[in-house]
MIZAMI-109215 format. One line per 3 residues: number of its first residue (from 1); their letters; for each residue x, z, y of N, C-alpha, C. Coordinates in Angstrom, 3 decimals, padded with zeros to 6 digits. Atoms other than C-alpha are relative to their C-alpha. Layout:
<nodes>
NUM	A	X Z Y X Z Y X Z Y ~ ...
</nodes>
This chain:
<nodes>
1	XXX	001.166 000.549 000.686 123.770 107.299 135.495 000.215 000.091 -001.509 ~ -000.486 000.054 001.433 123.403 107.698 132.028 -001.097 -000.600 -000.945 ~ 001.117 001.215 000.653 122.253 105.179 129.620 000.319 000.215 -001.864
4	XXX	000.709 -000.047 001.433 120.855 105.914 126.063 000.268 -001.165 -000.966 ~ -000.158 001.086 000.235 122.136 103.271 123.700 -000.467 -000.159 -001.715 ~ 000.174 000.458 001.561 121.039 102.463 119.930 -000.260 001.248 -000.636
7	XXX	000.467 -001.025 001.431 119.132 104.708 117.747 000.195 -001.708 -000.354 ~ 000.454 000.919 000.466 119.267 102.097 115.717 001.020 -000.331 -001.147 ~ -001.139 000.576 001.455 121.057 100.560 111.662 000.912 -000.739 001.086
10	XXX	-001.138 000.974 000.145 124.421 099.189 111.988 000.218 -000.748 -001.258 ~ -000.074 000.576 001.939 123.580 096.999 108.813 -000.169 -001.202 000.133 ~ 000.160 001.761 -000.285 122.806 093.664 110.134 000.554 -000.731 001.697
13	XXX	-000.048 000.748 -001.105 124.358 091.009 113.045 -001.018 000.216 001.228 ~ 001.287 000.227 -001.001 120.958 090.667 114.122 -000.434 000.744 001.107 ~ 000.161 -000.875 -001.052 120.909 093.747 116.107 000.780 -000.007 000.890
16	XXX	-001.036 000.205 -001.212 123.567 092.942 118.434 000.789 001.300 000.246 ~ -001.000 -001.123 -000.450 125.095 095.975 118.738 002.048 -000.597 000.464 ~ -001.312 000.287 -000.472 128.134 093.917 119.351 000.201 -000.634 001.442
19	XXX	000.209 000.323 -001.366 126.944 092.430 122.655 -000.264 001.235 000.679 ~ 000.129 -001.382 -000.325 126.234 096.148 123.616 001.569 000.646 000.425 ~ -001.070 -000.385 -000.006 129.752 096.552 123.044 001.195 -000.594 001.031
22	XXX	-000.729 001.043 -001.534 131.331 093.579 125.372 -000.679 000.072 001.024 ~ 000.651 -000.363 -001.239 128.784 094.585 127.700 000.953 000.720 000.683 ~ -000.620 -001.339 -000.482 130.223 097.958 127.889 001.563 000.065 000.633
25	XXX	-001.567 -000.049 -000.237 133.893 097.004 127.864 000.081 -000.754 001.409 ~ 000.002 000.127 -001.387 132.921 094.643 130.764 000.114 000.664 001.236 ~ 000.272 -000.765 -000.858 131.716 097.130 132.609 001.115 001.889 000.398
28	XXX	-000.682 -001.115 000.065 134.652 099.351 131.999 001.354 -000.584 001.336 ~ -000.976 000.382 -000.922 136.627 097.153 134.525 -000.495 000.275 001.232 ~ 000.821 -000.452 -001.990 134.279 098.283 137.656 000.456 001.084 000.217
31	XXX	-000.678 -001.305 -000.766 135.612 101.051 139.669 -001.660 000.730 -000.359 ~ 000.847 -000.678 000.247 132.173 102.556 139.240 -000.052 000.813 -001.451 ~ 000.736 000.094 001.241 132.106 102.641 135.609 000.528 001.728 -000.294
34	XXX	-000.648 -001.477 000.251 133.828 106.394 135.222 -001.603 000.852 000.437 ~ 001.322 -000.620 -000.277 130.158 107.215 136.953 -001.166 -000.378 -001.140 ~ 000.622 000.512 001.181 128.581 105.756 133.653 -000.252 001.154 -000.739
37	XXX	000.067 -000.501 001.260 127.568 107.848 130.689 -000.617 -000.553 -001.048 ~ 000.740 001.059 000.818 126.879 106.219 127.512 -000.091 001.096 -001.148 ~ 000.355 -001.058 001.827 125.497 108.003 124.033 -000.557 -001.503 -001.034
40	XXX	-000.033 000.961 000.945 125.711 105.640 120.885 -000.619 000.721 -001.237 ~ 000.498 -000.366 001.188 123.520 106.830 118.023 -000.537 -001.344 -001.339 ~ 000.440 000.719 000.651 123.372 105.164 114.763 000.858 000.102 -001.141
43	XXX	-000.191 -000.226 001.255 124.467 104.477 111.321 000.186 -001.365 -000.390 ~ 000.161 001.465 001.190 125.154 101.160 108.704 001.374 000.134 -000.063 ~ -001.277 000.260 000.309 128.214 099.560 107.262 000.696 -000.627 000.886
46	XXX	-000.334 000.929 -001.390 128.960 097.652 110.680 000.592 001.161 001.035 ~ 000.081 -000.377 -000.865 128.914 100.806 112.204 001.785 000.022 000.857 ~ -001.319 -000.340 -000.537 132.751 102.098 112.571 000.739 -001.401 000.682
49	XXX	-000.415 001.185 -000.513 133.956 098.495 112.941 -000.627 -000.888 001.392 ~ 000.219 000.624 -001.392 131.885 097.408 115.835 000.316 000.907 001.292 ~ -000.356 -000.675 -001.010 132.351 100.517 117.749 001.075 000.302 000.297
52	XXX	-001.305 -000.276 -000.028 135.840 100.729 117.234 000.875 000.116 001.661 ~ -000.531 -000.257 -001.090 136.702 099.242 120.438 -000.418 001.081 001.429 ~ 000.582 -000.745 -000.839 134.705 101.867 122.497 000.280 001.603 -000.300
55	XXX	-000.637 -001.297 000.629 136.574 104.780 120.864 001.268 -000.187 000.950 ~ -001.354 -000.073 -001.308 138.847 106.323 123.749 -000.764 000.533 001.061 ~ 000.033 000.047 -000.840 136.623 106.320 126.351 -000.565 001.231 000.585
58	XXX	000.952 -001.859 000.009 135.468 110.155 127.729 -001.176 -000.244 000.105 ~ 001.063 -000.106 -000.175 132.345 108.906 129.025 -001.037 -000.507 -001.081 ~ 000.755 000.528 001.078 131.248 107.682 125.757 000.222 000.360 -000.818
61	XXX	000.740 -000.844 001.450 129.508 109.723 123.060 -000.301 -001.073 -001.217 ~ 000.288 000.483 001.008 129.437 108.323 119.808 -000.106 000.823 -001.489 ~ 000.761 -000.936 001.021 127.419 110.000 116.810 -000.306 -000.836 -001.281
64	XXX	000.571 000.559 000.830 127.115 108.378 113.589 -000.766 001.116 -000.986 ~ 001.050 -000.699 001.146 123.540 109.643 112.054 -000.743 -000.625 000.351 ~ 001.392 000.219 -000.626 120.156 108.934 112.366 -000.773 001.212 000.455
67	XXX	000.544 -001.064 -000.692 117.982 111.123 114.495 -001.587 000.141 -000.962 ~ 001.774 -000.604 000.514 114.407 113.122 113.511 -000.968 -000.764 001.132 ~ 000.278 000.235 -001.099 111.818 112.119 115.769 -000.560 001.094 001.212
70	XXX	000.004 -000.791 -001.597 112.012 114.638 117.579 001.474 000.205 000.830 ~ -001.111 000.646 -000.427 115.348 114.355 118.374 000.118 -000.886 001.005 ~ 000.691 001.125 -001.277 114.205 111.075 120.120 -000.566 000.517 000.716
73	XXX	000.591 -000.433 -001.362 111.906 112.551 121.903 000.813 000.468 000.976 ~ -000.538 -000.512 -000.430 114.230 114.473 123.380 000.677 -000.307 001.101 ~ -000.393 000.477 -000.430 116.940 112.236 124.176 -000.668 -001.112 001.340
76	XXX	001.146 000.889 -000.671 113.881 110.072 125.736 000.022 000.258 001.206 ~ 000.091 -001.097 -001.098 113.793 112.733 128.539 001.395 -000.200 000.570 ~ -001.495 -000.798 -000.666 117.691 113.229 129.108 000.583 -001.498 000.670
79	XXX	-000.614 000.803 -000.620 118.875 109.585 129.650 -001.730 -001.265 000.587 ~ 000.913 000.910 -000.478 117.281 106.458 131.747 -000.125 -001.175 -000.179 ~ 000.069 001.499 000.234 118.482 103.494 130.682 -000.289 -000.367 -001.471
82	XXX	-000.051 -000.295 001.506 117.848 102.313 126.900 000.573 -001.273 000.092 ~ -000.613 001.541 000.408 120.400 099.402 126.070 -000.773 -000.346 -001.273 ~ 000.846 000.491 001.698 118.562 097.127 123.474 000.239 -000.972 -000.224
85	XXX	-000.460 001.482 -000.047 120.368 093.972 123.229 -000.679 -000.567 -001.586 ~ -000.338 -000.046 001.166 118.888 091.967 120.399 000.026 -001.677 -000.153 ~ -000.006 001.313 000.033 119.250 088.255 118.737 -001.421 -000.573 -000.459
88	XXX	001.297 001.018 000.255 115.530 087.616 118.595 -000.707 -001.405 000.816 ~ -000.033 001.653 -000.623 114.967 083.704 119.325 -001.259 000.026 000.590 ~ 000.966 000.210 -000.595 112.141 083.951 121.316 -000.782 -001.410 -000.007
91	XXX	000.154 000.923 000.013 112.220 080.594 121.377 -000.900 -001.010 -001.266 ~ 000.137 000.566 001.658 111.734 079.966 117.693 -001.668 001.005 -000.343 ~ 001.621 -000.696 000.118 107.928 082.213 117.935 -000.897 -000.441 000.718
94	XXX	001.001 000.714 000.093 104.964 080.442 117.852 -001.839 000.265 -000.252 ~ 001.589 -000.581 000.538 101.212 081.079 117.497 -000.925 -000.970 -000.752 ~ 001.574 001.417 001.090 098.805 079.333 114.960 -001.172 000.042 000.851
97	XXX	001.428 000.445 -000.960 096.125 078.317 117.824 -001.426 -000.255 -001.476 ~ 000.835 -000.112 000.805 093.984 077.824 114.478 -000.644 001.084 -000.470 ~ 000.480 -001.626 000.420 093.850 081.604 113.323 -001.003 000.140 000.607
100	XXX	001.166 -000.580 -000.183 090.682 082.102 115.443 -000.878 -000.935 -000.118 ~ 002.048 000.944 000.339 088.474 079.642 113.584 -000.648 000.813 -000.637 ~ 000.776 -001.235 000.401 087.439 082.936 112.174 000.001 -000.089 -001.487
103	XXX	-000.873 -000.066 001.203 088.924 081.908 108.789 001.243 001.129 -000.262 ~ -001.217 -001.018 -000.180 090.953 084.861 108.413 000.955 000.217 -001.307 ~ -000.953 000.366 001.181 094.409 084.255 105.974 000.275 001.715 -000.451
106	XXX	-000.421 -000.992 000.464 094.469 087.384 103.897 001.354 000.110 -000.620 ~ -001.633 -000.215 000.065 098.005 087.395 103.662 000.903 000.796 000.027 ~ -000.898 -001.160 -001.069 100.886 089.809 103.944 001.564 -000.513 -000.165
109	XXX	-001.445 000.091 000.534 104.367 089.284 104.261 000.626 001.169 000.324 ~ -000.931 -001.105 -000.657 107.364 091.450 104.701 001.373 -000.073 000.135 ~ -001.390 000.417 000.173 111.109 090.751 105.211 000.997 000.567 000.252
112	XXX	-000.571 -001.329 -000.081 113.109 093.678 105.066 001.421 -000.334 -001.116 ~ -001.103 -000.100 000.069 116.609 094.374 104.066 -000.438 001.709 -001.072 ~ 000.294 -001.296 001.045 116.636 097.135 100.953 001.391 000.696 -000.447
115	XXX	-000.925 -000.339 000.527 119.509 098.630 101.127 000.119 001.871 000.473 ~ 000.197 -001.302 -000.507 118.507 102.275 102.960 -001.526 -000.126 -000.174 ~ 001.486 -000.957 000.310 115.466 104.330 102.117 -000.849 000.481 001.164
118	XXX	000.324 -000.289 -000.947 114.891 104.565 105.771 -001.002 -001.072 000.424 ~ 000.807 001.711 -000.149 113.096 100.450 105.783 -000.864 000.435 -000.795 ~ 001.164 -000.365 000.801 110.552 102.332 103.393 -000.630 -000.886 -000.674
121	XXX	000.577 001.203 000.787 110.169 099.492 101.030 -000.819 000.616 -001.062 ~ 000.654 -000.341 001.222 109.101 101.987 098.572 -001.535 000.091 000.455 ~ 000.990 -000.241 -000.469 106.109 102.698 100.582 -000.711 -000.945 -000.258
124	XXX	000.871 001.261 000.242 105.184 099.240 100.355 000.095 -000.688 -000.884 ~ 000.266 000.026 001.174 105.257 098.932 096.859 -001.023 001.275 -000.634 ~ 000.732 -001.124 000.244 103.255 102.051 096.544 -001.677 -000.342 000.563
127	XXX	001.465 000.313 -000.767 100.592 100.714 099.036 -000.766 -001.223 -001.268 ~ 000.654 001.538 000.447 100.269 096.792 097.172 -000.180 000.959 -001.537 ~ 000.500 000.102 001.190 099.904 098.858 093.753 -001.057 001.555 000.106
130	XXX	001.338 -000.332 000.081 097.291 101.265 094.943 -000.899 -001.036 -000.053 ~ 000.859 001.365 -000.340 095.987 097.888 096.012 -000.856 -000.505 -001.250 ~ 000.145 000.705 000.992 095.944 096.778 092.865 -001.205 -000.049 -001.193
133	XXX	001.023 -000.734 000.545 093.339 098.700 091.674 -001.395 -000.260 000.113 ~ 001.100 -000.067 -000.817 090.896 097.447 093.817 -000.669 -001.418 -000.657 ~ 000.626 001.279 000.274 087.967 094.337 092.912 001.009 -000.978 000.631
136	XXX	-000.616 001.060 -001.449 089.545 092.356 096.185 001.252 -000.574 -000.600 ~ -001.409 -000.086 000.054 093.124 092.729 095.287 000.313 -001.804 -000.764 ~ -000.700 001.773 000.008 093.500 088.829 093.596 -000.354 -000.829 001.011
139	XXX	000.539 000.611 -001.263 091.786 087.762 096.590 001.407 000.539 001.002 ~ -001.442 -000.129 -000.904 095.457 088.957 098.209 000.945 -000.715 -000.361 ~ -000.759 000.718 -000.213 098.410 087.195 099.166 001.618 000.771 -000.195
142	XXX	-000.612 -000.934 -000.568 101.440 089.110 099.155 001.371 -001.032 000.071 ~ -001.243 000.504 000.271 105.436 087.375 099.703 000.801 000.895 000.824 ~ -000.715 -001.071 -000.554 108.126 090.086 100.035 001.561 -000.901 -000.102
145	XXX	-001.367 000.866 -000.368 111.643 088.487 101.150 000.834 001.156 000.440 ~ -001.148 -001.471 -000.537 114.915 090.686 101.336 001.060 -000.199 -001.299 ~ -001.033 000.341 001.208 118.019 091.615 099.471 000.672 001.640 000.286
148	XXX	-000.396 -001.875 000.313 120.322 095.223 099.096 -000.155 000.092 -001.057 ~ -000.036 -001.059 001.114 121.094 097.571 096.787 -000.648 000.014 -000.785 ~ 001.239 -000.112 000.108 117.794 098.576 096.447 -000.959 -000.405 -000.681
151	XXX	000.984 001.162 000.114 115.960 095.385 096.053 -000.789 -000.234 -001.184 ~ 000.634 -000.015 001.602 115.637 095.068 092.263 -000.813 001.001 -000.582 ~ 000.111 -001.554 -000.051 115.044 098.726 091.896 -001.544 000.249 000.351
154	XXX	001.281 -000.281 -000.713 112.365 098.987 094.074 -000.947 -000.839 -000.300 ~ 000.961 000.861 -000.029 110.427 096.043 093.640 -000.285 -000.037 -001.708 ~ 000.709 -000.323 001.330 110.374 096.530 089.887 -001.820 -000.046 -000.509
157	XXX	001.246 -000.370 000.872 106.768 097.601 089.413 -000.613 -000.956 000.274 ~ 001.162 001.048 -000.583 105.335 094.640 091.424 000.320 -001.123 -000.661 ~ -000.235 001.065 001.126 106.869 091.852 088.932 -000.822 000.404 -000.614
160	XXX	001.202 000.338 001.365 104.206 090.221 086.684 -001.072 -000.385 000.917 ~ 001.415 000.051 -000.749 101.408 090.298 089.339 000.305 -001.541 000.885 ~ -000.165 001.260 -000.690 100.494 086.574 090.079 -000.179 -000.467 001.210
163	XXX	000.061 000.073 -001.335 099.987 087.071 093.766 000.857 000.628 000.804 ~ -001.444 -000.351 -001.160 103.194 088.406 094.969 001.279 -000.897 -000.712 ~ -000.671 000.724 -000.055 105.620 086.455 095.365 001.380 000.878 000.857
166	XXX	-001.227 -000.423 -000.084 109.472 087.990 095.240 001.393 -000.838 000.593 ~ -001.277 000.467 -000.113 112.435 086.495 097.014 000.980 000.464 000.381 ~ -000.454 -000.372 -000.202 115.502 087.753 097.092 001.150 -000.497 000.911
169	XXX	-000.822 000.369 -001.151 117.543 086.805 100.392 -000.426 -000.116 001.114 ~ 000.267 -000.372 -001.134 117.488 086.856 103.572 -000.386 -001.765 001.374 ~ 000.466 000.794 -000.422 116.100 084.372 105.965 000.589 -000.401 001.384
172	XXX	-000.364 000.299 -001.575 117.392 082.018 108.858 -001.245 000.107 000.861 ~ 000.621 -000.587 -001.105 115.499 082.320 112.073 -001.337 -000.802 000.234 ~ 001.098 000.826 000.054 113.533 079.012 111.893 -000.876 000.121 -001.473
175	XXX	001.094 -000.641 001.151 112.332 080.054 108.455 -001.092 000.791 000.179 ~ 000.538 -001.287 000.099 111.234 083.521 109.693 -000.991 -001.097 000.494 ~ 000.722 000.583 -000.804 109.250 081.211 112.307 -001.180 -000.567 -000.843
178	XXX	000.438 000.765 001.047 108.086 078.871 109.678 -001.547 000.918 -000.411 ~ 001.217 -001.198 001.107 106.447 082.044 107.310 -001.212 000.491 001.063 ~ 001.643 -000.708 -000.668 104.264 083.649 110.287 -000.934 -000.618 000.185
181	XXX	001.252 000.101 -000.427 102.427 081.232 110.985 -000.920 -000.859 -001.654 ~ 000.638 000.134 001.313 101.409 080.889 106.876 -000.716 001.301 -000.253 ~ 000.663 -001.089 000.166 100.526 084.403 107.104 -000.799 000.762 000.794
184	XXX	000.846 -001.073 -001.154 098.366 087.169 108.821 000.245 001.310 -000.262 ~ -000.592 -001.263 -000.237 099.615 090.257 108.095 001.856 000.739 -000.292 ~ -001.347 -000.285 000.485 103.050 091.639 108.574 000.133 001.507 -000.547
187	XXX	-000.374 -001.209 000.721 103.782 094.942 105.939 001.330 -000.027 000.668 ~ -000.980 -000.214 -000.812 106.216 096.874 107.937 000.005 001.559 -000.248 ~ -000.003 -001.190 -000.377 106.303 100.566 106.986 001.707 -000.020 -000.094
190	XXX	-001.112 -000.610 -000.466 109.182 102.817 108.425 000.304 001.126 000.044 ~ -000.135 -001.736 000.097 111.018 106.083 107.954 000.586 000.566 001.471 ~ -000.566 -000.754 -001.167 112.231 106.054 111.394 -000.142 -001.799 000.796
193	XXX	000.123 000.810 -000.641 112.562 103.227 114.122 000.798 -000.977 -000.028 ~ -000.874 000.578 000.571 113.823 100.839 112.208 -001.063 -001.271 -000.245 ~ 000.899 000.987 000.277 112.923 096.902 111.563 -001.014 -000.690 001.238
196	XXX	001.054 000.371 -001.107 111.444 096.370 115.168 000.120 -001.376 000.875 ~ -000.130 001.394 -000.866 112.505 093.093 116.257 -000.345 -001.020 -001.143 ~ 000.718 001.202 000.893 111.272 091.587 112.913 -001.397 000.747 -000.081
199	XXX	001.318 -000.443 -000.509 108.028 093.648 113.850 -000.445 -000.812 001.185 ~ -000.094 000.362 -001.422 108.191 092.472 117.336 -000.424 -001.292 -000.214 ~ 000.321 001.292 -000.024 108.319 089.052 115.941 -001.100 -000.444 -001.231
202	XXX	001.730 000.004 000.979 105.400 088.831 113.679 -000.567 000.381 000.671 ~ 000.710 -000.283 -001.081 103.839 090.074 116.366 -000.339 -000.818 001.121 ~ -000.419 000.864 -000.951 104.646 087.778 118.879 -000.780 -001.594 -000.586
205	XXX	000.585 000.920 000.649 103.535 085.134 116.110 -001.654 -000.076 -000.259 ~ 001.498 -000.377 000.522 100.196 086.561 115.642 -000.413 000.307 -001.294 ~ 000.134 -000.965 001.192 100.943 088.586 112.572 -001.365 001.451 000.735
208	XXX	000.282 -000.745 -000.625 099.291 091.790 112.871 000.654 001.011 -001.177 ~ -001.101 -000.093 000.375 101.700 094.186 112.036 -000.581 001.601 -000.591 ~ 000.335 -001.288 000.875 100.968 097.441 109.711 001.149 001.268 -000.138
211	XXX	-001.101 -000.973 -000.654 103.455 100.315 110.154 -000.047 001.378 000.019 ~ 000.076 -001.526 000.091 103.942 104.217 110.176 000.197 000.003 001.891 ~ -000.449 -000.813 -001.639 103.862 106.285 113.609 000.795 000.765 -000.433
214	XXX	-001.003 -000.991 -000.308 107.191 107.683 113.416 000.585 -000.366 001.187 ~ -001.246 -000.211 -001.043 110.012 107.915 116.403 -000.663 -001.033 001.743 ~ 000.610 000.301 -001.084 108.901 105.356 119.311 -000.676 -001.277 -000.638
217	XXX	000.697 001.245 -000.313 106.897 102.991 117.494 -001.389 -000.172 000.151 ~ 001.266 -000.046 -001.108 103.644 104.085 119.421 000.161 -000.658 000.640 ~ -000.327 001.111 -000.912 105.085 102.512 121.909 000.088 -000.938 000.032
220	XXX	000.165 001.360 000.653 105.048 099.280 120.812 -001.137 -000.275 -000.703 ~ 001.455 000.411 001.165 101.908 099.143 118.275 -001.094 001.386 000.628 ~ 001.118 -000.836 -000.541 098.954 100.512 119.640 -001.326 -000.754 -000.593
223	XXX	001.107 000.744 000.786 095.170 099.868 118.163 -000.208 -001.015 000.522 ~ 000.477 001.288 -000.516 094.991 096.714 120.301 000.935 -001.139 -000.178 ~ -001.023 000.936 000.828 097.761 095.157 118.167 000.454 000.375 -001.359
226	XXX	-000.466 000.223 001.064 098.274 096.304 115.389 -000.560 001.409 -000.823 ~ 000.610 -001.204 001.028 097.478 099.465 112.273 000.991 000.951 000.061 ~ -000.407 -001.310 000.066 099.296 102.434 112.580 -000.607 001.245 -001.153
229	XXX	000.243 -001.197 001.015 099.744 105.451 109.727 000.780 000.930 000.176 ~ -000.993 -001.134 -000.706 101.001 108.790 109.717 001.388 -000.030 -001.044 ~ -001.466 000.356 000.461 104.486 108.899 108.304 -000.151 000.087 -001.531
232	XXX	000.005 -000.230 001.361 104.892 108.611 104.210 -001.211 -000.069 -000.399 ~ 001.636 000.093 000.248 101.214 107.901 103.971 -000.605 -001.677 -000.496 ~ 000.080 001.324 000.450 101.190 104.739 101.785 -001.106 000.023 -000.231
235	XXX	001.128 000.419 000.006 097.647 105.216 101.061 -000.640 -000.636 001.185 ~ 000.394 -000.087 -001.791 097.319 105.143 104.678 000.085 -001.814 000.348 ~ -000.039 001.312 000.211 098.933 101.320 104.462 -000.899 -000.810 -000.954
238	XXX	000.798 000.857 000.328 096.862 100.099 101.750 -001.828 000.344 000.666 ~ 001.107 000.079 -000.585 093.829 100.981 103.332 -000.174 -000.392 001.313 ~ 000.006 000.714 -001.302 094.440 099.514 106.627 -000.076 -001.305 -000.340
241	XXX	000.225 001.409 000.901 095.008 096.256 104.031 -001.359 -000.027 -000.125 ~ 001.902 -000.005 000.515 091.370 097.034 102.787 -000.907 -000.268 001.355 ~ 000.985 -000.293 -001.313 090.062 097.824 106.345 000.261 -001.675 000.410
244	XXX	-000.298 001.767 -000.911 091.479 094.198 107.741 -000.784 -000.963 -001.233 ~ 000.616 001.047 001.274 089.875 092.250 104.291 -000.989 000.467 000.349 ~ 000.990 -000.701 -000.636 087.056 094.209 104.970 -001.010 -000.987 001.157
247	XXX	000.731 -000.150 -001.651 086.374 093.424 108.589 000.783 -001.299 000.690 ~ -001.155 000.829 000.033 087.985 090.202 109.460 -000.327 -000.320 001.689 ~ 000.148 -000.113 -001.658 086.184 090.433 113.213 001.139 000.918 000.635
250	XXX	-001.045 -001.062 -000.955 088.808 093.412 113.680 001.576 -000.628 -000.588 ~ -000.835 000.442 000.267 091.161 091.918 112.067 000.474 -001.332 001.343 ~ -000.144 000.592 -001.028 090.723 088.622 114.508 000.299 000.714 001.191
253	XXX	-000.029 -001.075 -001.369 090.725 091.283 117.582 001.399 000.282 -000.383 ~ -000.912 -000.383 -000.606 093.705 092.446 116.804 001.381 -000.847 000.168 ~ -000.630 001.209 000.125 095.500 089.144 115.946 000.219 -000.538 001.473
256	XXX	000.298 -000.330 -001.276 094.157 088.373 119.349 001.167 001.006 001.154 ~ -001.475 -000.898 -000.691 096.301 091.586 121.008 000.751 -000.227 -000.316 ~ -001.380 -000.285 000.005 099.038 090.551 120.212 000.460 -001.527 000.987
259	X	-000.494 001.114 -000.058 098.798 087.262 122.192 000.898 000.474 001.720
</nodes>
């Protein structure tokens, strides 16, 4: 059997890739397990050190890169299982039962980690200052939360503007909880399939979640939850912003799908 394990950053806890890893070693004590095949794709500063102990074993491929998406596709086809262990508190996501008094919170948040060019933060500084251009645009909300390399760098052009709101760090779990249900839209573009369990959970909250179609996140965001763009197409994001201010019946609808 062979099981497909992590496209996915080695840059944060949160992804578990280390329960992936005591899984595996568990399962290295079954007389079966030699009938296993495992493939490990991925990348961050976590990476070498968490996989360390899984170095040795023949039936396990380990590749540090990130894939194209076609690449994925590919792999999509060849194995059956997809390990996806992750630490999202299910528990701690909530829905604002208020959001459909048809008051619709033009809001966006985003809470991204800026330390790879692959979380496409630039994108979404590119989108909020086409935005900016627009009548509407003080009638927006924006609070971007994160930290990296990056962070200063990037967010540069959007200091000064009295409706975004900059913080730099990273957020415990009952926080994240906290923010969704102050907001209504989660800014989420991506250079690859990256960021999906703090998608997942703005989602889950009754964000509605804005995003590129690259690698598999069709699969997950479809028009009956959420805005989809084609890859590097930041106009593409602020006008899905416009379209939801706009139209706040489709906006409710898709707030709605995601319950």
């Amino acid at each position: 059997m062979r099981f497909l394990y992590s496209i996915r950053p080695f840059a944060s806890k949160k992804y578990a890739n280390d329960l992936s890893v005591k899984a595996i070693l568990a399962l290295s004590k079954k007389d079966f397990f030699k009938e296993l095949e495992f493939l490990i794709i991925g990348d961050g500063e976590l990476f070498k050190e968490t996989l360390k102990p899984l170095r040795g074993f023949k039936n396990i491929t380990i590749q540090q890169k990130f894939l194209q998406q076609g690449e994925i596709a590919k792999l999509h086809k060849e194995y059956g299982i997809f390990l996806n262990p992750t630490r999202m508190d299910s528990q701690g996501v909530s829905r604002d039962e208020a959001s459909s008094s048809g008051l619709v919170p033009i809001t966006i948040a985003s809470f991204k980690e800026n330390k790879y060019k692959t979380y496409a933060n630039d994108l979404s500084v590119k989108a909020i200052l086409a935005l900016s251009k627009k009548d509407f645009f003080k009638e927006l909300e924006f609070l971007i939360i994160g930290d990296g390399e990056l962070f200063k760098e990037t967010l540069k052009p959007l200091r000064g503007f009295k409706n975004i709101t900059i913080q730099q760090k990273f957020l415990q779990q009952g926080e994240i909880a906290k923010l969704h249900k102050e907001y209504g839209i989660f800014l989420n573009p991506t250079r690859m399939d990256s960021q999906g369990v703090s998608r997942d959970e703005a989602s889950s909250s009754g964000l509605v979640p804005i995003t590129n179609k690259v690698a598999a996140i069709p699969e997950f965001v479809d028009e009956n939850s959420g805005m989809l763009v084609e890859a590097e197409d930041y106009m593409g994001l602020a006008h899905a912003i416009e379209f939801l201010y706009k139209n706040p019946k489709e906006f409710l609808r898709l707030k709605d799908g995601n319950e």
